[in-house]
N, C-alpha and C positions, 0 to 999 in steps of 0.2 A: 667381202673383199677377197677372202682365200683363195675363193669357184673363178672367180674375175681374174687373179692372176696367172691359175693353173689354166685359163682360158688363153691367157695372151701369150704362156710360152708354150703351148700345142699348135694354136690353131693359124689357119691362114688366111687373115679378111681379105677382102675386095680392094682393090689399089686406093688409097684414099679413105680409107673407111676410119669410121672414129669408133673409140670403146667409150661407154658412157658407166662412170660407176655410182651407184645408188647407195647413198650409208643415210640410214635413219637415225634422226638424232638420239644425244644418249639420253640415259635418263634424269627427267624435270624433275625441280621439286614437287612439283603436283603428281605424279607418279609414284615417289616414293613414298610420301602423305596419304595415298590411296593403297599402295602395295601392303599396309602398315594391317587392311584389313580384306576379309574374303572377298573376290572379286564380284561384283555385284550386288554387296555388302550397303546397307545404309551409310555407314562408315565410311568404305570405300568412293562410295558416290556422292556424299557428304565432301571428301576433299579434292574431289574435282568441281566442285558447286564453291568453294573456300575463295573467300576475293583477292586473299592473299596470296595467292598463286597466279594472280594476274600476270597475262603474258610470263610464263614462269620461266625463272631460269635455271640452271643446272644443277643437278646436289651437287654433293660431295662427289659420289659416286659415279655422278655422269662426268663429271669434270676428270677424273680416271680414268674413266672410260675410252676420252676423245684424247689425252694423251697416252694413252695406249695405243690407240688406232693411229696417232701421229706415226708413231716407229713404222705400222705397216704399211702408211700411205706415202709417205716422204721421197718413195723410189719410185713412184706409178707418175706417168706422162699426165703431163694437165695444163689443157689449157685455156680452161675456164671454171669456176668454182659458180653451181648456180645453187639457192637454198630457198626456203619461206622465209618470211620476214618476220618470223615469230622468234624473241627471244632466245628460245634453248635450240635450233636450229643454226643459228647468226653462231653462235655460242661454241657448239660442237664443231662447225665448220670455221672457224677461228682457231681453237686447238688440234681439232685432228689433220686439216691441211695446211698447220701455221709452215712450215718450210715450203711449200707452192705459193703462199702469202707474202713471205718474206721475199720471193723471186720475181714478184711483182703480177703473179697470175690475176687474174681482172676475178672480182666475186660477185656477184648479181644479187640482190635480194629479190625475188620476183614472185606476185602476187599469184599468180595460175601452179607454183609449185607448193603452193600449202593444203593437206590431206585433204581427204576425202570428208564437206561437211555433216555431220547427221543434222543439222538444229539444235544443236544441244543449248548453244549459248554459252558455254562454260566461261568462265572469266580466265584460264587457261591458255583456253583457244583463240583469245582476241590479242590482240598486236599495240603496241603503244604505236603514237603518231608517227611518222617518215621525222621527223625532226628531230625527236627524242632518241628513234632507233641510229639516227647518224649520228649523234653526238656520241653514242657509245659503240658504236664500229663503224672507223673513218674508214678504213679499208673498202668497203662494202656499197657499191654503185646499188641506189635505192630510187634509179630511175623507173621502175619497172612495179613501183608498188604505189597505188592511186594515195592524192592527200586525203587527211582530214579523218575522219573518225572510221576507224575499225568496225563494218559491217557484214564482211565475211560469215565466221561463224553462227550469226541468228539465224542464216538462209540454208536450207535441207537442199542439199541436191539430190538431183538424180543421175542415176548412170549416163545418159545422155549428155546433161550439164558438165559432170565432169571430164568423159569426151571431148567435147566440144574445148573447154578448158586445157584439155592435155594439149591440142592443137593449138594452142594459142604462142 
């Protein structure tokens, strides 16, 4: 966000032009659980395999995090909040753009903005239902994320896939 601001009081866009700003969500419990050991570690890959981390959501630490990043973002133009419909994602962009939230900014959950998949399968990586994720942020238009069972992450993309994805 820092590059993003020092961008918007230098430069001079195209009449009409929009700033798009990208914050990665902060850190899941499944992250910290893995952090805990050497990256590539049994351990490490042991707690991203953990079913307790399903659709994870925030530590301590990430939950910090995203009110930290609230102070930065609170002054930056917005007017639309788009995210994955993956728990610590919904999550972070709840806290870190809660005063754009509170102004009535429209927030999208939408299925073509969640990473890049390997196949992993993680139970991390998979989404509870469109049901379940409305009941826990009414804010958050979930028109945009297909029903029924979370299929995403088992399927490997490739560069191409995800192209074609980003265009969506």
């Amino acid at each position: 966000v820092k590059s993003c601001l020092a961008w918007r009081e230098t430069a001079c866009g195209p009449l009409g032009a929009k700033t798009v700003f990208f914050i990665r969500h902060a850190e899941a419990e499944s992250n910290a659980a893995a952090y805990q050991h050497p990256r590539d570690s049994p351990g490490y890959l042991a707690a991203y395999e953990d079913a307790q981390f399903f659709d994870s959501l925030l530590s301590k630490t990430g939950e910090v995090q995203s009110q930290e990043l609230a102070e930065r973002t609170k002054t930056l133009p917005c007017e639309a909040i788009i995210c994955s419909p993956l728990r610590r994602t919904l999550q972070t962009a709840a806290l870190a753009l809660a005063a754009h939230l509170e102004r009535g900014v429209p927030c999208y959950a939408v299925e073509a903005a969640r990473e890049f998949s390997q196949g992993h399968a993680r139970p991390c990586d998979y989404r509870h239902s469109v049901e379940a994720q409305r009941a826990s942020f009414e804010r958050v238009d979930f028109s945009r994320v297909p029903p029924g069972e979370d299929t995403f992450a088992a399927r490997k993309e490739s560069v191409e896939d995800l192209d074609l994805r980003c265009l969506d």
